[in-house]
LOLO-758445 format. One line per field, with one value per atom (N, C-alpha, C): x, y, z. Coordinates in Angstrom, 3 decimals. Layout:
BEGIN
x: X,... .
y: Y,... .
z: Z,... .
//
This chain:
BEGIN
x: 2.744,2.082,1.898,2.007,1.589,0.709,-0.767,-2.011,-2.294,-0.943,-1.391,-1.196,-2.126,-2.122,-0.719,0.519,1.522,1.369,1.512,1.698,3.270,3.973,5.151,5.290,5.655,5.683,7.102,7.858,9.280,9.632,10.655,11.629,12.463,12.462,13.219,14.621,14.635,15.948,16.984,16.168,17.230,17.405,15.811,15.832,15.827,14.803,14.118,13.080,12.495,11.338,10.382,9.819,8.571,7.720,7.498,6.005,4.982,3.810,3.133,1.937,0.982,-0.207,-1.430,-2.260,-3.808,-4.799,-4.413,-5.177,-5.925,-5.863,-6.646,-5.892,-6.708,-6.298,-7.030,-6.421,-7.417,-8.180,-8.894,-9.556,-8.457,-8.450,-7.337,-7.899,-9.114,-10.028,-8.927,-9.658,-9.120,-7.390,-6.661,-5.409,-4.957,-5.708,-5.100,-5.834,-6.863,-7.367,-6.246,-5.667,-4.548,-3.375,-3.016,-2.214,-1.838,-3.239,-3.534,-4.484,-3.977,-4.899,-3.506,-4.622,-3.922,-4.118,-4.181,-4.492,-5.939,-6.674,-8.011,-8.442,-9.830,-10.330,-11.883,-12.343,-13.608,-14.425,-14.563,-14.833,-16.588,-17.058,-18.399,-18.461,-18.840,-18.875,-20.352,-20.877,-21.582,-21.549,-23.207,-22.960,-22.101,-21.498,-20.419,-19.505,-18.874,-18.073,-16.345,-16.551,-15.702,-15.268,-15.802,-15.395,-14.739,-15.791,-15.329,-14.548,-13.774,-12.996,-11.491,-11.354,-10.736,-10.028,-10.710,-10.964,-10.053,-10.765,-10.141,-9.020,-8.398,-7.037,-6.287,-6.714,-5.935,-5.837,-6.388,-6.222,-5.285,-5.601,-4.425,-2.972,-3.303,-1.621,-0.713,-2.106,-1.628,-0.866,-1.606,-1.510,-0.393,0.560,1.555,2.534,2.588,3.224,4.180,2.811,2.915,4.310,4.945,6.019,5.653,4.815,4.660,4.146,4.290,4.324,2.999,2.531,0.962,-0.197,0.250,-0.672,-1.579,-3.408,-4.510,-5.277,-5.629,-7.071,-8.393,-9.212,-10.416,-11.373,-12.161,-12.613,-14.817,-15.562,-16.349,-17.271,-18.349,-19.643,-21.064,-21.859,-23.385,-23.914,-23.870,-24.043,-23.368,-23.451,-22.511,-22.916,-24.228,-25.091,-23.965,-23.874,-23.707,-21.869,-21.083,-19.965,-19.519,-20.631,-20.471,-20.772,-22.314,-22.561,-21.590,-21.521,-20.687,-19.489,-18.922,-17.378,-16.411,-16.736,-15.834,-15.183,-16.026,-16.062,-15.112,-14.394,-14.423,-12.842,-12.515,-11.554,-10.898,-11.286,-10.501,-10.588,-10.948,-10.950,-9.329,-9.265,-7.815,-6.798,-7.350,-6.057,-6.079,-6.251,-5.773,-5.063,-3.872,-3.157,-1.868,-2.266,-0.872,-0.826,0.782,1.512,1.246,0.710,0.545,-0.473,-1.335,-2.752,-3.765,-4.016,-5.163,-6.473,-7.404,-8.692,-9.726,-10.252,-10.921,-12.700,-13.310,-14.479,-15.580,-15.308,-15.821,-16.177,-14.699,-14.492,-14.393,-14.826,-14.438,-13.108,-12.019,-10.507,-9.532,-8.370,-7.527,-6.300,-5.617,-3.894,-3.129,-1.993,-1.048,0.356,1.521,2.976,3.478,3.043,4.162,3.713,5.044,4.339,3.386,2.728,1.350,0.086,0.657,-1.002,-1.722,-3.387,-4.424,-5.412,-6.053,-7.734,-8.672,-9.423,-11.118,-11.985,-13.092,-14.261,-15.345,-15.986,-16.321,-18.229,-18.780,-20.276,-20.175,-20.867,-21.320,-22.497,-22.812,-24.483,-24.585,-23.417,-22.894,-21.672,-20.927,-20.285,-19.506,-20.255,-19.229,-18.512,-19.034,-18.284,-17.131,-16.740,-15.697,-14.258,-14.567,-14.082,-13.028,-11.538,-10.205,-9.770,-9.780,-8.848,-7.702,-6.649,-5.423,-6.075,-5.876,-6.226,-5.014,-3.902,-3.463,-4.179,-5.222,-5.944,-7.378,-8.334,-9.986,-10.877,-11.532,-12.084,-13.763,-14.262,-15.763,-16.609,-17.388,-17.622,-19.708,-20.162,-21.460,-21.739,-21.292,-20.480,-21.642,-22.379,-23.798,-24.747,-24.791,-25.809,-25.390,-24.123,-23.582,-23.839,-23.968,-23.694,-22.376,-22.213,-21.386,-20.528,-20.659,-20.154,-19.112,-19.690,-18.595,-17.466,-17.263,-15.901,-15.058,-16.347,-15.528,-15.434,-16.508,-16.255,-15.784,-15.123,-14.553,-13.277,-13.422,-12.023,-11.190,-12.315,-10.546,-10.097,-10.270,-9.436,-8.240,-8.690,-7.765,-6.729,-6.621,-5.889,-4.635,-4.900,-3.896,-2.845,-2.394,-1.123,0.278,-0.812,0.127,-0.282,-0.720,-0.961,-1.290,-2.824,-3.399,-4.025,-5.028,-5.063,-6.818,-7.399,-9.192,-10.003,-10.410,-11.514,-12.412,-13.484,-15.392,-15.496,-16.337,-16.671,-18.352,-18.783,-20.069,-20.961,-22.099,-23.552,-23.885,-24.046,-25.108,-26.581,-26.901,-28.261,-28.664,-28.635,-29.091,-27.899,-28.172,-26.899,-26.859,-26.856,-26.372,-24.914,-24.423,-23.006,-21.829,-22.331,-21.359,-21.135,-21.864,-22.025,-21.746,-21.563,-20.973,-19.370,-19.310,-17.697,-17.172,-17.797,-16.951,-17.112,-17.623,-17.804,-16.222,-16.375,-15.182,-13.751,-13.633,-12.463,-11.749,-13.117,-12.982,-13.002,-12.985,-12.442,-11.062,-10.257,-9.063,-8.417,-9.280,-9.228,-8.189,-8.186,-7.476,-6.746,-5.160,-4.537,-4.174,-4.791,-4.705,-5.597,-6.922,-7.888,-8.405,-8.350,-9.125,-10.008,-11.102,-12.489,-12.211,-12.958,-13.059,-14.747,-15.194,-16.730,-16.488,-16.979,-17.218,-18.218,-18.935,-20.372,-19.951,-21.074,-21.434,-21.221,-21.688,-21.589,-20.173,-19.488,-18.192,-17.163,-17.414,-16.207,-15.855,-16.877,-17.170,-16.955,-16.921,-17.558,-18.525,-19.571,-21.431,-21.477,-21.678,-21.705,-22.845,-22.443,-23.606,-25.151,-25.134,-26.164,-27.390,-26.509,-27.070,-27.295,-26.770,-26.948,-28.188,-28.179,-29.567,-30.916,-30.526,-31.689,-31.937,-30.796,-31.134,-31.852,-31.684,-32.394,-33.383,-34.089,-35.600,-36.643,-35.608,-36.331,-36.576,-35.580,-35.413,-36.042,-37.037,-36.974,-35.946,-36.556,-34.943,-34.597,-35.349,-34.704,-33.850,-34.156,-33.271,-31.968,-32.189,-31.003,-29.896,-30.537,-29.378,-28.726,-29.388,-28.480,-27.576,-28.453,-27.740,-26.181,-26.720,-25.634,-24.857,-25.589,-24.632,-24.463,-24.417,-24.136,-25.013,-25.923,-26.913,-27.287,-27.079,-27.478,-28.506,-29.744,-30.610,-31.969 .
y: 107.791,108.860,108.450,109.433,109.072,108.242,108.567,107.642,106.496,105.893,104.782,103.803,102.549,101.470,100.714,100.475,99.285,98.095,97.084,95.865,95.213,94.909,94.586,93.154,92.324,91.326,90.374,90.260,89.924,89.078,88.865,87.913,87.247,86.060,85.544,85.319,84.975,84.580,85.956,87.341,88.472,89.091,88.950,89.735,91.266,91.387,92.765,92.912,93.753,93.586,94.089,93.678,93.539,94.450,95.960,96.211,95.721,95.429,95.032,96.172,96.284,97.234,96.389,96.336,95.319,96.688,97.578,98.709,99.213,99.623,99.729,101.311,102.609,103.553,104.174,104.306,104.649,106.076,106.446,107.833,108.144,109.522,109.850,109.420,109.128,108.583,107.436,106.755,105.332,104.665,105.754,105.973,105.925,107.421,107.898,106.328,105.864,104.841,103.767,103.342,102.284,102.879,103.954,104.874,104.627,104.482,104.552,102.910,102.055,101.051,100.491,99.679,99.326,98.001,96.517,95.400,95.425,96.115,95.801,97.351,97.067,98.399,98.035,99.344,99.341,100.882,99.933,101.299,101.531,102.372,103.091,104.097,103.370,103.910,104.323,105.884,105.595,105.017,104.747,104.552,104.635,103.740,104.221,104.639,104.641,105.110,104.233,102.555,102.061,101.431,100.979,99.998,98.524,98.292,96.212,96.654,97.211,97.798,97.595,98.707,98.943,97.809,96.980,95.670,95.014,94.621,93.320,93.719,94.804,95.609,95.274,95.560,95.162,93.816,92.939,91.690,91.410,91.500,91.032,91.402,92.989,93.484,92.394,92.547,91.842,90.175,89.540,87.902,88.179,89.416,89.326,89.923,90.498,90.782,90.209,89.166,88.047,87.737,87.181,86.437,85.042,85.068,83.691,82.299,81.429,80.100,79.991,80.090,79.894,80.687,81.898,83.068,82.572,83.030,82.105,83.994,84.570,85.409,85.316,85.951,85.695,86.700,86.717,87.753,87.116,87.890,87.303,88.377,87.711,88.153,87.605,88.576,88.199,86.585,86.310,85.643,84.991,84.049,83.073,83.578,84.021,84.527,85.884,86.961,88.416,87.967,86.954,87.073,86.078,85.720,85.206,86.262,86.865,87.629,89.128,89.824,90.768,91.140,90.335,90.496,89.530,88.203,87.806,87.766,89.100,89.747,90.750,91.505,92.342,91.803,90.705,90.315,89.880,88.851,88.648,89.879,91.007,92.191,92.327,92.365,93.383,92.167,90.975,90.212,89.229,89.011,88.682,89.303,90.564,91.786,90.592,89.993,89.238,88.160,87.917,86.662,85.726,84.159,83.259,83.309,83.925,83.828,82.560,81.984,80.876,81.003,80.955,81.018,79.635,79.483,78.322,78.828,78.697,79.272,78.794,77.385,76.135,76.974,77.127,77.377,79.389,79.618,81.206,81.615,81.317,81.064,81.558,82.013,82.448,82.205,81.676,80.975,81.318,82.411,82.534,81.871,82.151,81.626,81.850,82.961,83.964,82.673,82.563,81.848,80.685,80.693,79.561,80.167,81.686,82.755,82.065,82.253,82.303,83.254,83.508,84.253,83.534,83.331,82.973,83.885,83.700,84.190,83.189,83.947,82.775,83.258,82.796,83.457,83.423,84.045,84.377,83.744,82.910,82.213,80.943,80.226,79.244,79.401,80.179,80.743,79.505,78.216,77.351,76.176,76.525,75.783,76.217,77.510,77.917,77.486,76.953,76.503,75.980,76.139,75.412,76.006,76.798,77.304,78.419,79.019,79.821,81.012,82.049,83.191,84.251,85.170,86.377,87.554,87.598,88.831,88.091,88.655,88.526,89.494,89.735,91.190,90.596,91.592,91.312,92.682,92.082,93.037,93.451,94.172,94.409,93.397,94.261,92.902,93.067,94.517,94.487,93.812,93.237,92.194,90.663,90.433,89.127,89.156,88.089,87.652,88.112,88.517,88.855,87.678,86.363,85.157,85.036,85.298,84.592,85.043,86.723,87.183,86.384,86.792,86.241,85.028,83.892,82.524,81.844,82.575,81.349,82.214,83.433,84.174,84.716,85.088,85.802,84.618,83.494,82.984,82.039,82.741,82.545,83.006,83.700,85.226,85.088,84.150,84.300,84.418,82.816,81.877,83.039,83.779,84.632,85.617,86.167,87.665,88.363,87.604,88.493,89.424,90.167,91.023,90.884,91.833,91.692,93.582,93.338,94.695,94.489,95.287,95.339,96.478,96.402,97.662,97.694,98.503,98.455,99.693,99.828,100.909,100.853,101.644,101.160,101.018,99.908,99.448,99.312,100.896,101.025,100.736,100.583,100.341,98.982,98.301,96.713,96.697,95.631,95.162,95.504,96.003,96.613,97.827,99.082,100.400,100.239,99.100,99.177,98.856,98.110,97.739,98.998,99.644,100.935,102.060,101.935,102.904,102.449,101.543,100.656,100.988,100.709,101.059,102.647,103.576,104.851,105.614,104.548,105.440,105.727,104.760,105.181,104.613,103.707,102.583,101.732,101.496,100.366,100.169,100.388,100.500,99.386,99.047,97.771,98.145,99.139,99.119,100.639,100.808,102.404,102.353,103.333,103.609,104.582,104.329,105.236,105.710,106.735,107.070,108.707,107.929,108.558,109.287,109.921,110.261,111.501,111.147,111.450,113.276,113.717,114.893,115.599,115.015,115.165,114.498,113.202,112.811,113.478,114.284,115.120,113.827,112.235,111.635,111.466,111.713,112.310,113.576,114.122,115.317,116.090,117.290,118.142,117.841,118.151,117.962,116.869,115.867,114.561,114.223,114.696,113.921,114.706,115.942,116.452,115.920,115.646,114.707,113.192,112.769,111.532,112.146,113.002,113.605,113.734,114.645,114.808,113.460,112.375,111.695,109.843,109.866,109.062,109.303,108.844,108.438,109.468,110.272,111.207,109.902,109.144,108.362,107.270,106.652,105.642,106.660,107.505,109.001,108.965,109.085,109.486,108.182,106.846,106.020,105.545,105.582,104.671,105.881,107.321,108.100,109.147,109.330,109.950,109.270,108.077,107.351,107.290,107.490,108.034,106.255,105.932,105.086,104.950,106.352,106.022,106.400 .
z: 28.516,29.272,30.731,31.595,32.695,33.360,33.026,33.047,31.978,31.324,30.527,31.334,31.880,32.399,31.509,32.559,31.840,32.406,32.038,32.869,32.959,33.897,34.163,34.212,32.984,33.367,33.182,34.314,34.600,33.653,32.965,32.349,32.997,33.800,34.543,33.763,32.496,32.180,31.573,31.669,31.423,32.917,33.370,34.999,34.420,33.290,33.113,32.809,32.926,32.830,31.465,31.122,29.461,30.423,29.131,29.167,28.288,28.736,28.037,27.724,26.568,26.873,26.545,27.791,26.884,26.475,26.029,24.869,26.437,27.288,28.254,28.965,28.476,29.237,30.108,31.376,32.980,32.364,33.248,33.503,34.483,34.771,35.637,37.205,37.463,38.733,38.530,37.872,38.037,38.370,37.390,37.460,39.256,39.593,41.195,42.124,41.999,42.559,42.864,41.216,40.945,42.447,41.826,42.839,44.094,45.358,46.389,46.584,46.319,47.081,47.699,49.070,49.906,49.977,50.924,51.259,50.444,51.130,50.885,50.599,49.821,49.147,48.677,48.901,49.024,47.817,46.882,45.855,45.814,46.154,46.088,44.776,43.320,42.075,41.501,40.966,40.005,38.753,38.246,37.196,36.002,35.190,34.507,34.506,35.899,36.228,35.414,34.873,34.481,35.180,36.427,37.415,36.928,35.985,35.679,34.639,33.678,33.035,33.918,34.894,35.693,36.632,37.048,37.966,37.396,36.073,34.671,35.100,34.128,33.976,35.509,36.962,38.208,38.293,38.230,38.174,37.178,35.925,34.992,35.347,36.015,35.955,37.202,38.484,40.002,39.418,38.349,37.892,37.211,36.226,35.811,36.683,37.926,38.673,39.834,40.282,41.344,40.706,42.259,41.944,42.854,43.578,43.966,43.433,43.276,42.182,42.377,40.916,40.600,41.173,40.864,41.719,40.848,42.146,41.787,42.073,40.865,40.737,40.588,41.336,41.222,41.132,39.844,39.822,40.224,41.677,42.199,41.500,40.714,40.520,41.067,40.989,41.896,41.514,40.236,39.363,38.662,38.300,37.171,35.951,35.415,34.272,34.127,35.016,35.137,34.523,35.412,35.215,33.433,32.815,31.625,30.836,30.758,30.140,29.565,30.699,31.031,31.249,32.040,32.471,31.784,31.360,30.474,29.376,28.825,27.352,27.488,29.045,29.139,29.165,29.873,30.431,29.084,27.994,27.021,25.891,26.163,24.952,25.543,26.908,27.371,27.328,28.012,27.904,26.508,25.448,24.563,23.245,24.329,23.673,24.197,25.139,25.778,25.414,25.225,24.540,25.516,24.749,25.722,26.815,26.424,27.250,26.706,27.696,26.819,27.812,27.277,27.337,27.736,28.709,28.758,29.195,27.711,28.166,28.895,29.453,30.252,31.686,31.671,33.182,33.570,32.690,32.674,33.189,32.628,33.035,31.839,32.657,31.706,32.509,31.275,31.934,31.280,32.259,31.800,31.627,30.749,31.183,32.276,32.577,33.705,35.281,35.695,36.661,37.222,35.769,35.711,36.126,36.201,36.797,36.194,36.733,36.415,36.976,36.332,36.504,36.218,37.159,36.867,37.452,36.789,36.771,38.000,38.963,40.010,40.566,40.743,41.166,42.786,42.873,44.504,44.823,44.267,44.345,45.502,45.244,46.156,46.450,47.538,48.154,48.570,49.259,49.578,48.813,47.735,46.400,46.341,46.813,46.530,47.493,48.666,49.497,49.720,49.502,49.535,48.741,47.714,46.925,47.818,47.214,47.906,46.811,46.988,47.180,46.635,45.747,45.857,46.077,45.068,44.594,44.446,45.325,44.625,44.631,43.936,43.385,43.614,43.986,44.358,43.787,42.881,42.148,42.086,42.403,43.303,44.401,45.205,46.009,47.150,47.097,48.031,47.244,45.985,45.744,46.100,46.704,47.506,48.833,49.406,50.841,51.455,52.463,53.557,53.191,53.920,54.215,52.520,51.508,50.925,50.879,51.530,51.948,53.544,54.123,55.656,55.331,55.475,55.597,54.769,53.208,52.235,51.592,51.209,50.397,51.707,53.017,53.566,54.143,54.794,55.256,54.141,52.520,51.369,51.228,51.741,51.446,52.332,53.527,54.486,54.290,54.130,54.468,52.878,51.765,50.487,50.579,52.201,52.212,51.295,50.560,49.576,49.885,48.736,48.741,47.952,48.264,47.906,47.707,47.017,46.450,46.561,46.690,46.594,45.842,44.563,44.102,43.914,43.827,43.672,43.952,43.416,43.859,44.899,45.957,47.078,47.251,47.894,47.984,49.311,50.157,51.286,52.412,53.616,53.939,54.642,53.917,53.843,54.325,53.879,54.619,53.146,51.967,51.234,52.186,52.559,53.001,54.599,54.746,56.297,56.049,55.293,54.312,54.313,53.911,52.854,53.944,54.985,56.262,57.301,57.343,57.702,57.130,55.839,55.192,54.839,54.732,55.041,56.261,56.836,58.528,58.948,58.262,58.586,59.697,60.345,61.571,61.174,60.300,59.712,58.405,58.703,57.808,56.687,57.149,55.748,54.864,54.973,54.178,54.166,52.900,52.023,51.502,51.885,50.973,49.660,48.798,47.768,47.448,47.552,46.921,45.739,44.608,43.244,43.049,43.358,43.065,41.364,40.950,39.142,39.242,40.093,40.281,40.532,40.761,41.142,40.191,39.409,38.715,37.759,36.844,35.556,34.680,34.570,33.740,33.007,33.497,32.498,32.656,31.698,31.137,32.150,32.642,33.358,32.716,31.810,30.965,31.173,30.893,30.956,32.062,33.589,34.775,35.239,34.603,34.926,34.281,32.991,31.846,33.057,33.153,34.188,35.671,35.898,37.265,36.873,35.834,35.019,35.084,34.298,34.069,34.918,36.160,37.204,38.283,38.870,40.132,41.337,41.994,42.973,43.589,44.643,45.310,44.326,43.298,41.989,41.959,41.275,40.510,41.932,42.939,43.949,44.733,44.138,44.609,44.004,42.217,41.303,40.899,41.071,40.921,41.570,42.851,43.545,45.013,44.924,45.757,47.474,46.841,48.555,48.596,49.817,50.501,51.296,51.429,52.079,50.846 .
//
């Protein structure tokens, strides 16, 4: 089908290419999102919208895609707690559909054949721990509950030398330096980089119904940040 997430992952010794499926099918949002990203991207999601779902699935596809020797993914959470708890559950549901994936739950890591890819799982807590690694793809994920610095001062100057490539997705929490990000990337200033904003009212993901039950019973100022994306 059109909107089924494939992953392409090359056969060097036929020089064709394997689809693979990690059981993972987009929303048609998510689909047109896949669609249209550019260098860099800046997603402004409500609730539930399926963001770390979505993320996993780009990373895995970007790590079987790479053709450069030992493409290095990184997927950045607020927390080391948030990216154990939450996202690493999320990452081996989809990728252990694929042949030759190994799992290292030490290091929140996953290694593939293809290439020698890898994905890890990385916190934003100490930003300069992260310091020397090379960079394809790094995904920053509530990325307004992180510091500024661990994009500028440690992943982009990662990114360089293999012209990678980096995401922020996240809620807004006022207009911090995610909401100046995503003001930035949706201007159109700069073609390396696209905004995306989802608001609940508009995706038809939660049911009319229910976004009004959540309006009833939320907070207006909570309701309109956590779901229709108001930043003030």
């Amino acid at each position: 089908p059109p909107n089924r997430w494939r992953l392409g992952l090359r056969a060097w010794s036929t020089m064709s290419e394997q689809v693979i499926s990690t059981g993972f099918v987009p929303r048609p949002l998510q689909f047109k999102v896949a669609a249209e990203l550019k260098r860099f991207n800046v997603l402004v999601t409500h609730r539930r919208f399926g963001k770390t779902h979505f993320l996993a699935n780009l990373l895995i596809d970007r790590a079987l895609r790479c053709q450069l020797p030992m493409p290095r993914m990184y997927y950045v959470a607020p927390t080391f707690a948030m990216a154990k708890r939450i996202v690493w559950d999320v990452f081996k549901r989809y990728a252990s559909h694929l042949p030759g994936a190994e799992f290292n739950e030490n290091d929140l890591r996953i290694d593939f054949g293809h290439q020698k890819a890898r994905i890890q799982l990385l916190s934003a807590e100490n930003p300069r721990a992260n310091v020397g690694v090379y960079s394809d793809y790094v995904v920053f994920d509530e990325y307004g509950d992180q510091v500024p610095s661990v994009f500028t001062e440690v992943f982009r100057p990662t990114l360089s030398d293999r012209h990678g490539h980096a995401s922020f997705a996240g809620t807004l929490r006022g207009t911090n330096h995610f909401y100046k990000l995503y003001e930035y990337a949706a201007s159109g200033a700069d073609p390396e980089w696209t905004g995306f904003n989802f608001k609940a009212s508009e995706t038809g993901i939660i049911p009319a119904a229910e976004i009004e039950s959540l309006r009833r019973t939320m907070p207006e100022e909570e309701f309109l940040q956590e779901y229709e994306n108001d930043p003030h």
